[in-house]
N, C-alpha and C positions, 0 to 999 in steps of 0.2 A: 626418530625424534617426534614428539609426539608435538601434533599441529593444534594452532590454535582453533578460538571458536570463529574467529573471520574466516581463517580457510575454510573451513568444515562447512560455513553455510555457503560462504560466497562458491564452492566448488558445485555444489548442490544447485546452486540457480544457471551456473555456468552449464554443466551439465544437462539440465532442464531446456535451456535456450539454445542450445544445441541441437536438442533432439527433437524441436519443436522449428526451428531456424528455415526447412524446407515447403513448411507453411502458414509460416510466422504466426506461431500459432505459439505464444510468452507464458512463461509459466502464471501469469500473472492475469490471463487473459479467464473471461469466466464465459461460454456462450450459454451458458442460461443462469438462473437465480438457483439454484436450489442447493448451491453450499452457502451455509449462512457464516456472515463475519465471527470467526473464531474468538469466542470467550472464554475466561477461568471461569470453572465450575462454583468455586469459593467464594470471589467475590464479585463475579457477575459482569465486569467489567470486561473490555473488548481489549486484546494484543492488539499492539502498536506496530508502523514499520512494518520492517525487514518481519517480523515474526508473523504479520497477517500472510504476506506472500509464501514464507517457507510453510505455512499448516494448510493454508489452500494446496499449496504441491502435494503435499504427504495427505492428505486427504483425497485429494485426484485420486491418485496414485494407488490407494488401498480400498478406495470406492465407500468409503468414510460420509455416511450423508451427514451425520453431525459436527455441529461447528462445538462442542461443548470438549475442553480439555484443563488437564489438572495434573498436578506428579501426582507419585505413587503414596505420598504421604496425603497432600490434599486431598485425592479417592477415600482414603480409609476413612479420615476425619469424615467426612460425607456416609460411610458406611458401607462402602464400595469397595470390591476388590477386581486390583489389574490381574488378567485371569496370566497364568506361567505363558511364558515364553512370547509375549508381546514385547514387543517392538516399541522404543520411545522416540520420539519427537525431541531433537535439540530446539530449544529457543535459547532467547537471551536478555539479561536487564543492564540497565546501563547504571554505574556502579560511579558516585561522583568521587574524585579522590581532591588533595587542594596537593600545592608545593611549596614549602617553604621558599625562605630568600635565596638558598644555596642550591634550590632546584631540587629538593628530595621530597617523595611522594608524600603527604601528610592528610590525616583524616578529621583536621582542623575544619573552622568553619568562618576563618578570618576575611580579609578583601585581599587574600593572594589569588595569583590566576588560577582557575579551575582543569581540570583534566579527568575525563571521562574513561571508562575501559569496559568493555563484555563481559557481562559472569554468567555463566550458558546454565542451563538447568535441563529438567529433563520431564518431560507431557505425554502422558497418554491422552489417547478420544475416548468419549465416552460409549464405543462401539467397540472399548478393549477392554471392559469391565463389568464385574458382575455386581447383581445389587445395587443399581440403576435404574430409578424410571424418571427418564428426561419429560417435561414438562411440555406440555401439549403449546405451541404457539401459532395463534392464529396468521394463516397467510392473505395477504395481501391477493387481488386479483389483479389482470393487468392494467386493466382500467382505472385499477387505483392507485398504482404505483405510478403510471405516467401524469396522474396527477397532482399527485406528490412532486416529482420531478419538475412541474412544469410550476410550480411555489417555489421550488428549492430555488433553481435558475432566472425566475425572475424577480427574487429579492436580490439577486446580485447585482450592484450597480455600476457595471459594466456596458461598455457601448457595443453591440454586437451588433452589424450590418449582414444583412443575408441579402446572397446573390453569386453568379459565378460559381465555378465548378471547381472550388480550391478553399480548403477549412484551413486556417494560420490566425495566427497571431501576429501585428504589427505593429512594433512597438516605441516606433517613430509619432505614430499617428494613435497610438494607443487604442486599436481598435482589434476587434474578434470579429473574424471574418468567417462565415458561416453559409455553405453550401443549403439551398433553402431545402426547409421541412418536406418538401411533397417530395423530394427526390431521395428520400431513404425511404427503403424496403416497410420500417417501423418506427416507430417513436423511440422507442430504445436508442437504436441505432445514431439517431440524431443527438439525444442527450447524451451519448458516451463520448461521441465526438465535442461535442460544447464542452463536456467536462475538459478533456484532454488541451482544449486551447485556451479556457480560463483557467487550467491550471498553469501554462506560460503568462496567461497574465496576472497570475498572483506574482512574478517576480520582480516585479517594476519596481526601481527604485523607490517609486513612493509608499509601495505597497510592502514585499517580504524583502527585498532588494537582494536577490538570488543570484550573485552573481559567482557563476562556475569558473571564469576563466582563468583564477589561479592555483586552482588544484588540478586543474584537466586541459590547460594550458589551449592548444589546438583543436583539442576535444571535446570543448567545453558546450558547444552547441548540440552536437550526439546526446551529451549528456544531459543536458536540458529536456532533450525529447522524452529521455529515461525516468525524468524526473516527472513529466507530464504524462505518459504512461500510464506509472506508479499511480500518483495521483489521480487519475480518469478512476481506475480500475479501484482504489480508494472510494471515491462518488459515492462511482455506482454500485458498488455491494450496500454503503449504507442506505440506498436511495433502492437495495432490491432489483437491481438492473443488469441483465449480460454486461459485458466489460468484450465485444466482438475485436478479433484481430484486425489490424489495419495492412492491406498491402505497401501504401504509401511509406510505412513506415521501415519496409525490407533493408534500403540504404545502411540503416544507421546499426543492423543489429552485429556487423561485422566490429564497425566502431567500438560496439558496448562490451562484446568478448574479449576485446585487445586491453580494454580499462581495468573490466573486471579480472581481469588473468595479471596484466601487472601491478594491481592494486586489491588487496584484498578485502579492503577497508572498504572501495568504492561505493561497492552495493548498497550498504549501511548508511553511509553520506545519502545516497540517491533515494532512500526508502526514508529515513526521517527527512526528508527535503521536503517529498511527496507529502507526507502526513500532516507535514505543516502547513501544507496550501491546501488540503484538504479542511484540516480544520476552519485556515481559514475561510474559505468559500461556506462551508456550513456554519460560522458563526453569523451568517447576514441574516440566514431562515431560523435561524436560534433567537435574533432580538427582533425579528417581526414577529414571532409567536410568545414573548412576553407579554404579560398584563401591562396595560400601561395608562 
């Protein structure tokens, strides 16, 4: 029987975190900058979700230093050809369908309930084609990426207290609680962790109002973490930053195989979760650098 495209990718991360699991080392996880945020070749724009994380894997994995991919028909249009016996890349778009009153799938555009589905497609990198010359873009130094970083972070109007040997989120007292600066190794190091607990505090009721526990019932806090994760590692690629593994984080990755092995959807759920507190945490640095 031929599987869907949820299996197909969800088995691929599963796999991934498995074989990464003995030193929590997440497919998602970047320790340096130099795979850049995967974009379509065509229209220039960055993959979303679940499809950033599966092309950093497949990119790892084939030692792929370009973030720049496209199908077989987008390459041509460009002038490009995928050279024989390369290997594609599944991603996938989200495909809106409505449903009538009697519950059948309709491609209407009325105020019936909406229902989404996967339409997988298929990418090469531009490291799998000939008749290509990728565009020189100027790198960032570190010193200027932490400064960058350190804009991004504090247009967010978020109460972060630094102190104590413990980085969380408390969402009683709505506060981000932050292990101070001088005790990471780097600046990096510190902004990936900031990332990863304001992205728990994007889900406050007042804010995305993210609440897991009735899809993931008992799980729901694992998956929280999953989602903050995601999200961190979201950041800091657009922000040019390692995405460093957390030991702290070891507990939960048992958790997250057991969800994603009986749910093959999960992953999907947890990666646009991420993208959305993503965005939101960079739309604060988006309307401070408006004209005004």
């Amino acid at each position: 029987m031929k599987r869907s495209i949820y299996e197909v990718i969800t088995n691929q991360i599963v796999r991934a975190i498995e074989e990464g699991a003995a030193t929590y080392q997440m497919p998602w996880h970047r320790v340096s900058a130099d795979i850049t945020c995967p974009i379509n070749v065509v229209s220039g724009r960055g993959y979303r979700g679940l499809n950033v994380i599966s092309l950093w894997m497949i990119a790892q994995a084939n030692c792929f230093q370009s973030g720049t991919w496209a199908t077989y028909q987008q390459w041509q249009e460009k002038g490009a050809q995928v050279r024989k016996g390369e290997k594609s890349a599944t991603v996938f778009s989200w495909k809106k369908l409505e449903r009538d009153q009697d519950g059948e799938l309709d491609f209407g555009t009325g105020d019936r309930g909406q229902h989404f589905v996967a339409k997988a497609y298929h990418v090469f990198n531009a490291e799998q084609v000939d008749r290509y010359e990728p565009q020189n873009v100027p790198q960032l130094s570190e010193e200027a990426r932490d400064e960058a970083a350190e804009r991004f972070f504090r247009s967010i109007p978020a109460n972060v207290s630094e102190g104590g040997d413990v980085a969380c989120y408390e969402p009683g007292a709505d506060i981000v609680c932050m292990v101070p600066f001088g005790q990471f190794k780097e600046a990096a190091g510190y902004y990936a962790v900031l990332a990863h607990e304001l992205t728990n505090w994007t889900g406050a009721k007042s804010r995305l109002d993210r609440d897991l526990s009735g899809r993931f019932g008992s799980e729901a806090y694992a998956m929280e973490e999953l989602v903050a994760e995601l999200g961190a590692a979201f950041v800091a690629r657009q922000l040019g930053l390692p995405s460093d593994p957390r030991i702290d984080h070891a507990p939960y990755i048992a958790n997250w195989l057991k969800v994603l092995k009986n749910d093959s959807r999960a992953i999907f759920a947890a990666a646009g979760k991420a993208h959305a507190a993503a965005d939101y945490l960079a739309a604060f640095s988006a309307a401070e650098s408006e004209p005004g």
